[in-house]
C-alpha atoms as an extended CHARMM CRD file, in Angstrom:
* protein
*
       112  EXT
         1         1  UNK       CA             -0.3950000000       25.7050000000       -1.2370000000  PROA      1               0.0000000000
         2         2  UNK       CA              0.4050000000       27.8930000000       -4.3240000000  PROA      2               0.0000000000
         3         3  UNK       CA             -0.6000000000       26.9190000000       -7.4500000000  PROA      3               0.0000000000
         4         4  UNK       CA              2.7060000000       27.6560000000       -8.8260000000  PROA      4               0.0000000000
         5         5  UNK       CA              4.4070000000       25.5640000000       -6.2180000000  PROA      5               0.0000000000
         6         6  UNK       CA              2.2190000000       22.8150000000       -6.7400000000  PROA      6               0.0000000000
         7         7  UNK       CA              2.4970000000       22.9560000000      -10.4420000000  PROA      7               0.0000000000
         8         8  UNK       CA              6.5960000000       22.7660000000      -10.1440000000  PROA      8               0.0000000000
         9         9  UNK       CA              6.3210000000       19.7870000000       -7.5380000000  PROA      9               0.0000000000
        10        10  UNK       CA              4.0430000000       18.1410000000       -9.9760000000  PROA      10              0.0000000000
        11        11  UNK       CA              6.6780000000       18.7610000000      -12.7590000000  PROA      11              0.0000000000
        12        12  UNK       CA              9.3360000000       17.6780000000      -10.5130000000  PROA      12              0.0000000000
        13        13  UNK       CA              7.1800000000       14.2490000000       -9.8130000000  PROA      13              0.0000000000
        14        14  UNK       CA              6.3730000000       14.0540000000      -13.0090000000  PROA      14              0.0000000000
        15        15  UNK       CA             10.4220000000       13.9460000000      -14.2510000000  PROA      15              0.0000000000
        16        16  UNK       CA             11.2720000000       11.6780000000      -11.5420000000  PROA      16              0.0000000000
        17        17  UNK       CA              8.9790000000        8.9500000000      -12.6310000000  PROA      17              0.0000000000
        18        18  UNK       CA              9.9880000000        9.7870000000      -15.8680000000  PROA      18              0.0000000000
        19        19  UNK       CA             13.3970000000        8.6640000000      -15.3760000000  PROA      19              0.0000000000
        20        20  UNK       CA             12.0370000000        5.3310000000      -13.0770000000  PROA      20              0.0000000000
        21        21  UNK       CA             10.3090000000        4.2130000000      -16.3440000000  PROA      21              0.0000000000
        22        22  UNK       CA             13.8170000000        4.6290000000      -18.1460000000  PROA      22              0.0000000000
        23        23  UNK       CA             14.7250000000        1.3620000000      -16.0350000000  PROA      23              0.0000000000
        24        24  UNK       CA             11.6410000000       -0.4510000000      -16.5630000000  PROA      24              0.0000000000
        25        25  UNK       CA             13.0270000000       -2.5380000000      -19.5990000000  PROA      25              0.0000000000
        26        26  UNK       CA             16.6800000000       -1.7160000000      -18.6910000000  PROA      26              0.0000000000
        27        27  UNK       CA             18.8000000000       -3.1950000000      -16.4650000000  PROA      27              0.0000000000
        28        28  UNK       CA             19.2960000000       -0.5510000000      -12.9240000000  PROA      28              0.0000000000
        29        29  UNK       CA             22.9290000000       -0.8900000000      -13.4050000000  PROA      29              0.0000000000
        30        30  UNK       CA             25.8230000000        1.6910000000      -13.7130000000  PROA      30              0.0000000000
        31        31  UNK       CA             27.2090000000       -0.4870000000      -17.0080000000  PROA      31              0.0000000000
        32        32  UNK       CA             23.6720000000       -0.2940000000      -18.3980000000  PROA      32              0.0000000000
        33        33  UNK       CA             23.3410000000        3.7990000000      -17.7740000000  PROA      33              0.0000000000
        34        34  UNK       CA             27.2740000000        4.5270000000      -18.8990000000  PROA      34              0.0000000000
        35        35  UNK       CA             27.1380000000        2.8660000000      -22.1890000000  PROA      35              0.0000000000
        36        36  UNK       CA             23.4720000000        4.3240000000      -23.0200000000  PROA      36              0.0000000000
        37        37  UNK       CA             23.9350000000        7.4760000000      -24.2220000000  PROA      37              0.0000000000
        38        38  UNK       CA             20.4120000000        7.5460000000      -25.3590000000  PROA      38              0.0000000000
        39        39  UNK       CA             19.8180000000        7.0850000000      -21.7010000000  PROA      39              0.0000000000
        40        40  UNK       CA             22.1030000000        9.5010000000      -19.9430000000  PROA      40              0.0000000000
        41        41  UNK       CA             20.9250000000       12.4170000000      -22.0700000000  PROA      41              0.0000000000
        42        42  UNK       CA             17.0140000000       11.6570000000      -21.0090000000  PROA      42              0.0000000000
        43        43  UNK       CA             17.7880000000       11.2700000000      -17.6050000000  PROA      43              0.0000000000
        44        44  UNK       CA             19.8660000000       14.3310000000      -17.9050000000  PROA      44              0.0000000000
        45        45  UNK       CA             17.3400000000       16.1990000000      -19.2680000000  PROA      45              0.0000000000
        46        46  UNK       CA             14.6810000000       15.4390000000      -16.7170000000  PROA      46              0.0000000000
        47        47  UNK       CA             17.8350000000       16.6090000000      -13.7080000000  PROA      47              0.0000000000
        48        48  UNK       CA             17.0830000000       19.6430000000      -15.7300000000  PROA      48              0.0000000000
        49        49  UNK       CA             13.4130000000       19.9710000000      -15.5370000000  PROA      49              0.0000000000
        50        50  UNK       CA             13.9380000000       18.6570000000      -11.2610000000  PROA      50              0.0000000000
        51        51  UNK       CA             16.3940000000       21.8140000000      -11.2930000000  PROA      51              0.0000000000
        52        52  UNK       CA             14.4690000000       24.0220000000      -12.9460000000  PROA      52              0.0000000000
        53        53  UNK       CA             10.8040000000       23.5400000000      -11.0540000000  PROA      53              0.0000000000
        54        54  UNK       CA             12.9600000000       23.6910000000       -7.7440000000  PROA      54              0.0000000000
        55        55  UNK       CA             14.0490000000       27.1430000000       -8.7880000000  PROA      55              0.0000000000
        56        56  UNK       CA             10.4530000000       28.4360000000       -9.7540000000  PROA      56              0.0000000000
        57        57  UNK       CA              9.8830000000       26.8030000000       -6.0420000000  PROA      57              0.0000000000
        58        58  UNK       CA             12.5260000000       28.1980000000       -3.9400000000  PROA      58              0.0000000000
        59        59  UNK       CA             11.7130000000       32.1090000000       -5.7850000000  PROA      59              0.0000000000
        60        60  UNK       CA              7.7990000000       31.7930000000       -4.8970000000  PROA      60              0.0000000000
        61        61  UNK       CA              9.1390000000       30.2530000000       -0.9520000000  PROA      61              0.0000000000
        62        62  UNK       CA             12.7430000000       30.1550000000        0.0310000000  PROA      62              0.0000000000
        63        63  UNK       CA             12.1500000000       28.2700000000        3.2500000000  PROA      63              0.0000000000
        64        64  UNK       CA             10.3850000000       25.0260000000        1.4410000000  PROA      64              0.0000000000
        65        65  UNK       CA             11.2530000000       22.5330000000        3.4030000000  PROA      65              0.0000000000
        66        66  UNK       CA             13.2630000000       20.3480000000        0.6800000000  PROA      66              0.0000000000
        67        67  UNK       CA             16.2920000000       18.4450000000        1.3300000000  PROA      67              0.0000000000
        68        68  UNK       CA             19.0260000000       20.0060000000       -1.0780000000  PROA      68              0.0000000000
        69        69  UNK       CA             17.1250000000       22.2730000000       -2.4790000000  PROA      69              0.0000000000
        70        70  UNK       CA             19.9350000000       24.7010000000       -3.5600000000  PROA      70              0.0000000000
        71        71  UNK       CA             21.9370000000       22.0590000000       -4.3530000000  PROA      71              0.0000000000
        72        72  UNK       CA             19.3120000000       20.2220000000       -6.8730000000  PROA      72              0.0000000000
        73        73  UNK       CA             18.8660000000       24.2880000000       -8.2680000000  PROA      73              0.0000000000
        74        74  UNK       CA             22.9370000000       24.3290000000       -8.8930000000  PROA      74              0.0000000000
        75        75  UNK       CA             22.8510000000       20.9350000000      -10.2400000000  PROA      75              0.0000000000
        76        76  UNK       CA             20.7590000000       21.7550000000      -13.3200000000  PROA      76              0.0000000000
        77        77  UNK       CA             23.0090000000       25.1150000000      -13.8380000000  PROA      77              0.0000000000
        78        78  UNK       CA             26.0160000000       22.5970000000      -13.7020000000  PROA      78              0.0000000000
        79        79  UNK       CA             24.5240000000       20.4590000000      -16.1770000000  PROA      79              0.0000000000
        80        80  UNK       CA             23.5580000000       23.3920000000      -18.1440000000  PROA      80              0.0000000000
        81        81  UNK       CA             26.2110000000       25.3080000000      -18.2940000000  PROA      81              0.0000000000
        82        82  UNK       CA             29.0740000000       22.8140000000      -17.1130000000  PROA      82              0.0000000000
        83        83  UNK       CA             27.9280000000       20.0270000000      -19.7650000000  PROA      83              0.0000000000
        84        84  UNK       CA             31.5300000000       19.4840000000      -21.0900000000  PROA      84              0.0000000000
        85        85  UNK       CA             32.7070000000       18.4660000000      -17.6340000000  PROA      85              0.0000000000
        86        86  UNK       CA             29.6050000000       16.2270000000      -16.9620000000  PROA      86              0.0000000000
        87        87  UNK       CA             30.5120000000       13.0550000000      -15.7520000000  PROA      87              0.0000000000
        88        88  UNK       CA             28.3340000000       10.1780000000      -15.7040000000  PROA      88              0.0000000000
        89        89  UNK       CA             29.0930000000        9.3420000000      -12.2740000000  PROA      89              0.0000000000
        90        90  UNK       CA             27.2970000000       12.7930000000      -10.9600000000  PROA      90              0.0000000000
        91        91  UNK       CA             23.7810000000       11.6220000000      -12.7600000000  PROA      91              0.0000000000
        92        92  UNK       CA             23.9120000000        8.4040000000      -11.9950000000  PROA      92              0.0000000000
        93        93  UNK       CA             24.8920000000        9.4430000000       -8.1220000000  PROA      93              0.0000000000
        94        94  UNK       CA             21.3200000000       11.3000000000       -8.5950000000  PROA      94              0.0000000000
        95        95  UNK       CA             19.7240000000        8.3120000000       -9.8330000000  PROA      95              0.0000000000
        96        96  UNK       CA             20.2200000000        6.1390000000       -7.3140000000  PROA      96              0.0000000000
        97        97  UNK       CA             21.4070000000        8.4740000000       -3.7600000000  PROA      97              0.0000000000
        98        98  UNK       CA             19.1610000000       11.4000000000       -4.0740000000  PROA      98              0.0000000000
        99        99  UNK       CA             16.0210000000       11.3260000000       -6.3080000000  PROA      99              0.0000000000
       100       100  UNK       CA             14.0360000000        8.8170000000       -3.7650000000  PROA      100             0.0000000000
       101       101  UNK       CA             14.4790000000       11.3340000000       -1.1140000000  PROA      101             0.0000000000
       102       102  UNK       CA             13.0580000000       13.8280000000       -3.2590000000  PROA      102             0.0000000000
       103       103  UNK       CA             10.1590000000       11.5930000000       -4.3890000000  PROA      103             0.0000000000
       104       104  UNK       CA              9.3010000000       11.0840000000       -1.0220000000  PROA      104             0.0000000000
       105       105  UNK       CA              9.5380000000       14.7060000000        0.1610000000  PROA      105             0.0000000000
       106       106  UNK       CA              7.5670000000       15.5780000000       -2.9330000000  PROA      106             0.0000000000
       107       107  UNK       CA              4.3850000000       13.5000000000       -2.6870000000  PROA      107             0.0000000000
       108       108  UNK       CA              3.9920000000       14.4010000000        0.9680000000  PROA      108             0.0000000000
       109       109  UNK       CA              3.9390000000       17.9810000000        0.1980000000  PROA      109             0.0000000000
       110       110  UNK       CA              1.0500000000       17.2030000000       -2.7180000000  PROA      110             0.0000000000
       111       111  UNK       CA             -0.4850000000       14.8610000000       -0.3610000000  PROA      111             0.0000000000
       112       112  UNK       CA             -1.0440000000       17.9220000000        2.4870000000  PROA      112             0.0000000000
């Protein structure tokens, strides 16, 4: 595997138990995560980073085998550049519905 690939998959690990540790001492709830803004904007900013490394990813191999991986690319442009139409809802969608998938497709790749 490339170096550069592996380096973005470890960033993209690395922001994904970021945002697990976020729940550690907080409830795993919606209520918890809407009325944290503290919260939102750190596991915002790691959807970012996910976004970002999957970009440097799909430019060095564009046939990675990654559910989504456009759509986790156009994600962190929406939250980038769409940030005053953000809705809670959308990160917290990614929270719970997509970022175990990715998890799991990630460490398999490092584990090869």
């Amino acid at each position: 595997m490339d170096d550069n690939i592996k380096k973005s998959l470890e960033d993209i690990l690395y922001a994904i138990d970021e945002i697990e540790l976020f729940f550690v001492s907080i409830p795993k709830q919606y209520d918890e995560f809407l009325n944290n803004t503290l919260l939102r904007r750190a596991v915002e900013r790691n959807i970012e980073v996910i976004g970002e490394a999957m970009n440097r990813i799909l430019k060095a191999d564009s046939n990675i085998s990654i559910t989504n991986a456009r759509q986790i690319v156009d994600t962190r442009n929406y939250i980038i550049h769409g940030y005053d139409t953000l809705v809670p809802d959308i990160l917290w969608s990614i929270v719970i519905n997509h970022l175990p998938l990715l998890k799991q497709e990630v460490n398999e790749f490092l584990n090869k």
